[in-house]
C-alpha positions in Angstrom: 27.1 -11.7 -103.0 30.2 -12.4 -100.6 29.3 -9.4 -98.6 25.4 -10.4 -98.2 26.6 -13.6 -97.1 28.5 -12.1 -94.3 26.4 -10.1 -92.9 23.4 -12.8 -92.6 26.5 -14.9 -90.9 26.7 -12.2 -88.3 23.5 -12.3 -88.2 23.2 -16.5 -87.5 25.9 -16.0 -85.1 25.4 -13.5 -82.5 28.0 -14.6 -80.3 31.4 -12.4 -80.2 34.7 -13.3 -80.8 36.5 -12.2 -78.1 40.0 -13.4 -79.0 39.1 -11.4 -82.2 38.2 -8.3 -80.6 41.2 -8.6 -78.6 43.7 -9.0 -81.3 41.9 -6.5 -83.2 41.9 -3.5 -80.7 44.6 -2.1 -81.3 46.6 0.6 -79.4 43.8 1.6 -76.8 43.6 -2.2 -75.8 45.2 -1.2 -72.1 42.7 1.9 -72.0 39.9 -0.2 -73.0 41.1 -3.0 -70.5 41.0 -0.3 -67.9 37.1 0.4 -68.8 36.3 -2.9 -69.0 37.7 -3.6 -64.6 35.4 -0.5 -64.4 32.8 -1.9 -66.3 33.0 -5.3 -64.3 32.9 -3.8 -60.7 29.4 -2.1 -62.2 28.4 -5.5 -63.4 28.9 -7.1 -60.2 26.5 -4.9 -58.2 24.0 -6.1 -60.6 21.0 -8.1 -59.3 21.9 -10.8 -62.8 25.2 -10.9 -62.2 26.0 -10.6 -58.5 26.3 -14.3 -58.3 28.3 -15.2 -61.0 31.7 -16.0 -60.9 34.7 -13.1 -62.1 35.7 -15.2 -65.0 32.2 -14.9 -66.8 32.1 -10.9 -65.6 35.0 -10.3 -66.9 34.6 -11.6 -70.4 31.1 -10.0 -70.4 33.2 -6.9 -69.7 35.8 -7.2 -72.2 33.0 -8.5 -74.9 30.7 -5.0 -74.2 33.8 -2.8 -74.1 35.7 -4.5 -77.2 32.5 -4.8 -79.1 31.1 -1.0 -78.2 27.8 -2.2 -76.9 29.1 0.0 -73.8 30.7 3.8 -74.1 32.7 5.3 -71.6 30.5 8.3 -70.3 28.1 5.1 -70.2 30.7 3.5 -67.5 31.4 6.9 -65.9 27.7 7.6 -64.9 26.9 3.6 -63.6 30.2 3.6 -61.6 29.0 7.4 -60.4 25.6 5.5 -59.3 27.1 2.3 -57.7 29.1 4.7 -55.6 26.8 7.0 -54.6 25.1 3.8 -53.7 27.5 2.5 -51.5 27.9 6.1 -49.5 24.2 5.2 -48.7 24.5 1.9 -47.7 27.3 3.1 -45.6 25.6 6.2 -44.0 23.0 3.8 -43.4 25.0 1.2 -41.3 26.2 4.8 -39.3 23.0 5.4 -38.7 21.7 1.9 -37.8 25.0 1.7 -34.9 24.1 5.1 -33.7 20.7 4.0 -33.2 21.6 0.9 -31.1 24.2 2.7 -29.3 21.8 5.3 -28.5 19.1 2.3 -27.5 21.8 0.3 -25.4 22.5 3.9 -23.2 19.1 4.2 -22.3 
């Protein structure tokens, strides 16, 4: 009966425990902290969280990473994404100059 309980409490409650997850981590907590800076930068290039501030990033970070709602090749390929996204947006801006430099010669 105790363990029924429980898990409708999860259940009730579906917000994490992040001090929890934290003291509970273990001996990959820096490896997972790592992931979760990796994880945040992704975050932030996000159209729902571009304009929120680093404090609520980062504990949406550490909560996905401490929880395992997020997996590391998961973080590889987004980070992978923003920055091939970022070389476009700056081969675009080259582009763009060379264009009005070419405009402003003529």
């Amino acid at each position: 009966m105790t363990k029924t309980k429980s898990k409708e409490t999860k259940k009730e409650n579906p917000e994490i425990n992040l001090d929890e997850l934290i003291m509970n981590c273990g001996s990959k907590k820096y490896q997972e902290l790592v992931l979760a800076m990796k994880w945040v930068y992704h975050l932030k290039e996000s159209d729902e969280y571009k304009n929120k501030p680093a404090s609520e990033l980062i504990e949406r970070a550490l909560k996905d990473i401490l929880s395992g709602s997020v997996t590391p090749k998961e973080i590889a390929k987004a980070i992978e994404k923003d920055e091939e996204r970022r070389l476009e947006r700056i081969a675009e801006k080259r582009r763009e100059r060379a264009a009005k430099k070419a405009a402003d010669e003529k």
